[in-house]
TINUPA-624108 format. One record per residue (C-alpha): residue number from 1; x, y, z. Coordinates in steps of 0.02 Angstrom, whole numbers. Layout:
NUM, X, Y, Z
...
***
This chain:
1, 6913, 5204, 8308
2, 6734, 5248, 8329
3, 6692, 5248, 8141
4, 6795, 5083, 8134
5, 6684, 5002, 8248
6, 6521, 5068, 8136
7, 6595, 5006, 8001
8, 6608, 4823, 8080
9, 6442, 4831, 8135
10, 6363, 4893, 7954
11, 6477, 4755, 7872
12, 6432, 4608, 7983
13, 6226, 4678, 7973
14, 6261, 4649, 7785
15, 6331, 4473, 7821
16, 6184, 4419, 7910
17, 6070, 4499, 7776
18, 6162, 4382, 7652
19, 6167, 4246, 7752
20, 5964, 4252, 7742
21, 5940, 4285, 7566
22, 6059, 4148, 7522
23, 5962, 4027, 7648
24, 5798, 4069, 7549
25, 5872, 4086, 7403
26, 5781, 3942, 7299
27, 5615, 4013, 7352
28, 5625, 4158, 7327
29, 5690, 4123, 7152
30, 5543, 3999, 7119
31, 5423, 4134, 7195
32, 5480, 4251, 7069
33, 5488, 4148, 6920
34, 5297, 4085, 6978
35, 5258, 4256, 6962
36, 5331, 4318, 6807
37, 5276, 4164, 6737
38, 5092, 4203, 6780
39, 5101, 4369, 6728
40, 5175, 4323, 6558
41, 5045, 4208, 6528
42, 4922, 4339, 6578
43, 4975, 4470, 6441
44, 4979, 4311, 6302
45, 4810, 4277, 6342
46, 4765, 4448, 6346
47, 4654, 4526, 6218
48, 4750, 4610, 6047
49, 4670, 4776, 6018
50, 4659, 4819, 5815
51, 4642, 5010, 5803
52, 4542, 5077, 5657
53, 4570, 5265, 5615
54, 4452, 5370, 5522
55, 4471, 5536, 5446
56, 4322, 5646, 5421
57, 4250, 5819, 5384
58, 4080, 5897, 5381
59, 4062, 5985, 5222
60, 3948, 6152, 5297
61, 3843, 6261, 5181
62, 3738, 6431, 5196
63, 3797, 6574, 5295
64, 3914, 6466, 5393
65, 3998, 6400, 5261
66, 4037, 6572, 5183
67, 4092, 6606, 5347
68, 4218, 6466, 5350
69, 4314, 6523, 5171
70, 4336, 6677, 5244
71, 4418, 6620, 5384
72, 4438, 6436, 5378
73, 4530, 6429, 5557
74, 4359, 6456, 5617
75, 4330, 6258, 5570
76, 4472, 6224, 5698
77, 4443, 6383, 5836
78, 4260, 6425, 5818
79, 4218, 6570, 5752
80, 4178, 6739, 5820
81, 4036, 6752, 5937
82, 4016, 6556, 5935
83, 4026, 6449, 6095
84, 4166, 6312, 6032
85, 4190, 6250, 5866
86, 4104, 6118, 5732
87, 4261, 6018, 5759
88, 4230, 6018, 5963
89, 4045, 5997, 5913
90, 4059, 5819, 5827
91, 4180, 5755, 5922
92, 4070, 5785, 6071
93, 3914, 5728, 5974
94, 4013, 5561, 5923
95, 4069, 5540, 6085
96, 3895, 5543, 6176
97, 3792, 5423, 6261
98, 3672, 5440, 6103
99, 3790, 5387, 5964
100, 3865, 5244, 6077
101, 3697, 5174, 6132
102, 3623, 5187, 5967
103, 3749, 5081, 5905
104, 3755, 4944, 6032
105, 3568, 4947, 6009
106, 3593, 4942, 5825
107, 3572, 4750, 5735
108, 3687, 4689, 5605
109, 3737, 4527, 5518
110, 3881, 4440, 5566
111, 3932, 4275, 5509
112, 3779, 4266, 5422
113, 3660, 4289, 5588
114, 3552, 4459, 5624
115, 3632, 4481, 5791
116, 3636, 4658, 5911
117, 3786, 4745, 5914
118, 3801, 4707, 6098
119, 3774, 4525, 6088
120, 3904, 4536, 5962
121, 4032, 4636, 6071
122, 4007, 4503, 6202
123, 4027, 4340, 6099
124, 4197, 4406, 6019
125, 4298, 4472, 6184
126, 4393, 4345, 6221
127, 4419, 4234, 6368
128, 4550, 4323, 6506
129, 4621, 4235, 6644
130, 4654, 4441, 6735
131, 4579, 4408, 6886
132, 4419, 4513, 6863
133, 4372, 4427, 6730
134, 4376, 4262, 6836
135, 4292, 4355, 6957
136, 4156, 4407, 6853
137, 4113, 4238, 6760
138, 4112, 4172, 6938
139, 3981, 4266, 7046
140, 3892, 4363, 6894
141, 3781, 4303, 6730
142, 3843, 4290, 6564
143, 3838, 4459, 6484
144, 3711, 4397, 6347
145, 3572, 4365, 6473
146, 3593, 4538, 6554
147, 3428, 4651, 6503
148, 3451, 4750, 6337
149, 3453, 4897, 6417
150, 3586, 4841, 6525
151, 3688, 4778, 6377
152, 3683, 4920, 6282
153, 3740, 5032, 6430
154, 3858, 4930, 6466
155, 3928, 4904, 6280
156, 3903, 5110, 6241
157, 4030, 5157, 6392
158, 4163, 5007, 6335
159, 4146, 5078, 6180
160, 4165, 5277, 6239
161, 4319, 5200, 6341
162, 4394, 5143, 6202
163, 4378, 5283, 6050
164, 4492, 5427, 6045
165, 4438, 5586, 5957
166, 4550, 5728, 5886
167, 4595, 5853, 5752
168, 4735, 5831, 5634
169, 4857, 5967, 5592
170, 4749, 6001, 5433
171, 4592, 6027, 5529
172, 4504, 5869, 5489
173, 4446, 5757, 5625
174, 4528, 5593, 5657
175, 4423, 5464, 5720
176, 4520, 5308, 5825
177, 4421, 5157, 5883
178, 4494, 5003, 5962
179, 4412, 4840, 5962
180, 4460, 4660, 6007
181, 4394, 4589, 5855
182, 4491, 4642, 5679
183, 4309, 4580, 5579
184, 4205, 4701, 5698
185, 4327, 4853, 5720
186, 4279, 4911, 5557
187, 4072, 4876, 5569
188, 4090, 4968, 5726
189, 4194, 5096, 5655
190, 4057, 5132, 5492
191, 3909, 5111, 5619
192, 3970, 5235, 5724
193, 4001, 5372, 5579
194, 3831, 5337, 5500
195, 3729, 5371, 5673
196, 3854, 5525, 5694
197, 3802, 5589, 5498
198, 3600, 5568, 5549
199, 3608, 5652, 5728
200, 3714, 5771, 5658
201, 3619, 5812, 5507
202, 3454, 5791, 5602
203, 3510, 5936, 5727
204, 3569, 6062, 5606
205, 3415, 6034, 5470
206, 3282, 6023, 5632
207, 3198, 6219, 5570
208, 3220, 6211, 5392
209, 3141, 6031, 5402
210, 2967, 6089, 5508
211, 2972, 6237, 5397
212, 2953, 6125, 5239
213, 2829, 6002, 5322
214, 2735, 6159, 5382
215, 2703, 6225, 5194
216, 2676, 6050, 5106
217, 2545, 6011, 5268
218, 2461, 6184, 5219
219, 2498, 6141, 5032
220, 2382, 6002, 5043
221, 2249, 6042, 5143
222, 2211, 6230, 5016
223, 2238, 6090, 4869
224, 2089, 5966, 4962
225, 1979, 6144, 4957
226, 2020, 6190, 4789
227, 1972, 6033, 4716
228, 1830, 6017, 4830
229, 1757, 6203, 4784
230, 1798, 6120, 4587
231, 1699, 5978, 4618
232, 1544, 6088, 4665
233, 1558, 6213, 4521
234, 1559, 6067, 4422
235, 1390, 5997, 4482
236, 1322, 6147, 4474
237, 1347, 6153, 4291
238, 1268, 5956, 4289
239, 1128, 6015, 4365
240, 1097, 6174, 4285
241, 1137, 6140, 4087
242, 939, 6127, 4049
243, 919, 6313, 4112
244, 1009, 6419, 4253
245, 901, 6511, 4386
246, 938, 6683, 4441
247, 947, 6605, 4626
248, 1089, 6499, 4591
249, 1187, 6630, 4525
250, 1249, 6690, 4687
251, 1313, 6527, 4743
252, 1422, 6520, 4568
253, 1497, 6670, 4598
254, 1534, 6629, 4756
255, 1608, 6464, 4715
256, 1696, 6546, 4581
257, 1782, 6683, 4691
258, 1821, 6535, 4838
259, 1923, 6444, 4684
260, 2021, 6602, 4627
261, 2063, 6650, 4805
262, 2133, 6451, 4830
263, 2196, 6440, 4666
264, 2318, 6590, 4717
265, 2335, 6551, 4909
266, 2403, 6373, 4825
267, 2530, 6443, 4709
268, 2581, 6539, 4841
269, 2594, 6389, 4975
270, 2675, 6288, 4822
271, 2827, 6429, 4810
272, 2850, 6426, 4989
273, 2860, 6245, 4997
274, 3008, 6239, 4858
275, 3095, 6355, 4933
276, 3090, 6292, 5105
277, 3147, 6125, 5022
278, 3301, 6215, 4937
279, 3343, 6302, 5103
280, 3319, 6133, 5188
281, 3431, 6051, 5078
282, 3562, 6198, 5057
283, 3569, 6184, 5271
284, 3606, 5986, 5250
285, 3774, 5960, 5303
286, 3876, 5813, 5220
287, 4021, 5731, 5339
288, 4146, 5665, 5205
289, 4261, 5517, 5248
290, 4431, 5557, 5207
291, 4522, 5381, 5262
292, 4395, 5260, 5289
293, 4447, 5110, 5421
294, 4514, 4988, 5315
295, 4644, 4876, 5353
296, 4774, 4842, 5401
297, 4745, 4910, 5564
298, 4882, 4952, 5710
299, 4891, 4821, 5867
300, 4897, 4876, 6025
301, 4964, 4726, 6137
302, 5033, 4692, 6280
303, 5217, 4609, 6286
304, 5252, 4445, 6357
305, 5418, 4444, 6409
306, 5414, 4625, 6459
307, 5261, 4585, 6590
308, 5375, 4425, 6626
309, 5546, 4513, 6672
310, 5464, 4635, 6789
311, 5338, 4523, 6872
312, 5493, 4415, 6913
313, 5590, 4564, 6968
314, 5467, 4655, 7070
315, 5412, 4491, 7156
316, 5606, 4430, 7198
317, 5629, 4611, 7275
318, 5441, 4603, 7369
319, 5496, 4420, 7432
320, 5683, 4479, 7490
321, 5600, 4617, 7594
322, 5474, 4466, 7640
323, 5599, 4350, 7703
324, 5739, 4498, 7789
325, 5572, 4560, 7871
326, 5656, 4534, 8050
327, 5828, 4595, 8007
328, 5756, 4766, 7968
329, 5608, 4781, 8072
330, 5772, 4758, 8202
331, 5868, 4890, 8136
332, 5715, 5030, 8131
333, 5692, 4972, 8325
334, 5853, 5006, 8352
335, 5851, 5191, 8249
336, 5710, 5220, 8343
337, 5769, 5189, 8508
338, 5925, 5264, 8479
339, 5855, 5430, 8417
340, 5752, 5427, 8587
341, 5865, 5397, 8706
342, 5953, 5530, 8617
343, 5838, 5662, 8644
344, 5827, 5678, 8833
345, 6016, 5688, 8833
346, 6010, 5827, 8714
347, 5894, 5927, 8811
348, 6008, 5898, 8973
349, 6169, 5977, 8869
350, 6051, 6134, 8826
351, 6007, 6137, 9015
352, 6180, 6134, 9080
353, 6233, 6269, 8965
354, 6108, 6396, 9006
355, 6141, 6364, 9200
356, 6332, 6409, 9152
357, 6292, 6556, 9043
***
């Protein structure tokens, strides 16, 4: 009978639950479709990302490179004794604030105007309606008349946000970068390979490189001696053809000892030189594109009527709990109270049966 009576009261809670839904039934269902409405237009508008993959590989000489064709899992693992790998090594170096900033510092032409990279970024994002964006076009400047340096630290993270870095099952290095604009995906894309290839090269060629400049400066300067210590043999001779005194002798021989000791401290600055310029370019690495980012490229959008269906399902369930707000705020009170007024009568059981026992 009890359990009857529940029943009853659970069935006729339901009623009344109904009975509210169906009297805001209309707006609720207009709330809903407002919403999923909105949110449909919002991804339409939204911007279509074009994603341009590139597939690269440093081609490494010298001892490392022997090292790598004997084991060329080192590429992928690092090698022995060797904090990371070359792979973990450019992906971090592409990924850094230096690569990133260097190219939204970087100028380029587009549509026929020298324009930054930045400036560029800014002009081809499209117009959002999210309301961020809103927000931002209302209470801060346009982008373009933000500092450079502002621009360009604000274009290098968007563009570290939106590159993805990893290795292929081959080993090679794939390269994604998403962009807003399919024209500048691939600029972007190149720009961002060739400042990787100069930092890249310009850190692993640092010591051969001051070792050449060192022997051509030296080079040089024994050559400037040489042909100065030349120059005064020769007047010598001019000046001594009618008849040679025994007092000039000594400086001759002098001269004439200065020039063989230059002449061979030369050839030997002159060796040096060409073979710090072999060993500088034997240490040059050469990254070699494997797919370069042509099109056409994958999009990454977001779905219209997919945003729509659950904005309109999510709000019609928000707005049903909206609108039964007092029904079940009533029905916790009454859990609530029930569970307390429960208690106390629980501990009096327990009480009476210890004073039995």
């Amino acid at each position: 009978m009890f359990e009857q009576q529940q029943l009853e009261l659970i069935l006729n809670r339901l009623k009344d639950y109904g009975q509210t839904i169906r009297r805001w039934r209309w707006l609720i269902i207009a709330g809903a479709l407002a919403i999923g409405g909105l949110l449909g237009l919002f991804a339409h508008t939204s911007a279509v990302y074009f994603k341009a993959v590139t597939i690269f590989h440093p081609e490494i000489s010298g001892q490392q490179n022997a090292g790598l064709r004997a084991n060329p899992l080192s590429f992928i693992l690092g090698g022995s004794g060797k904090e990371g790998s070359e792979a973990s090594l450019m992906m971090g170096i592409l990924k850094s604030r230096n690569i990133t900033e260097a190219v939204a510092g970087d100028s380029i032409d587009f549509h026929g105007e020298k324009i930054l990279v930045a400036d560029a970024v800014f002009k081809a994002f499209p117009k959002s309606i999210s309301p961020v964006a809103v927000y931002r076009r209302i209470f801060f400047p346009s982008p373009v008349l933000l500092p450079l340096e502002k621009k360009v630290t604000v274009i290098g993270q968007y563009f570290r946000d939106h590159m993805e870095i990893e290795t292929t099952e081959e080993g090679f290095i794939e390269f994604d970068f998403s962009f807003v604009n399919e024209e500048l995906v691939k600029i972007l894309s190149e720009r961002c390979m060739v400042k990787l290839d100069e930092y890249y090269r310009n850190q692993k060629t640092e010591k051969a490189k001051q070792n050449y400049l060192f022997f051509e400066y030296r080079a040089d300067s024994v050559k400037k001696e040489l042909d100065k210590a030349n120059r005064s043999v020769a007047r010598y001779y001019d000046e001594t053809k009618f008849g040679v005194k025994a007092s000039n002798e000594v400086f001759l021989r002098d001269q004439e000892a200065k020039i063989k000791l230059l002449t061979e401290l030369y050839i030997e600055l002159e060796i040096s030189k060409e073979q710090a310029k072999a060993q500088y370019q034997k240490e040059t690495p050469v990254i070699q594109i494997l797919d370069v980012p042509n099109p056409p490229y994958e999009k990454e959008e977001r779905s219209a009527p997919l945003f729509a269906i659950i904005g309109f399902l999510a709000a019609a369930v928000l707005l049903v709990i909206f609108f039964t707000r007092k029904l079940w705020m009533e029905d916790i009170g009454e859990v609530i109270q029930s569970q307390l007024i429960k208690k106390p009568q629980d501990q009096v059981s327990e009480e009476g049966n210890s004073t039995e026992e």
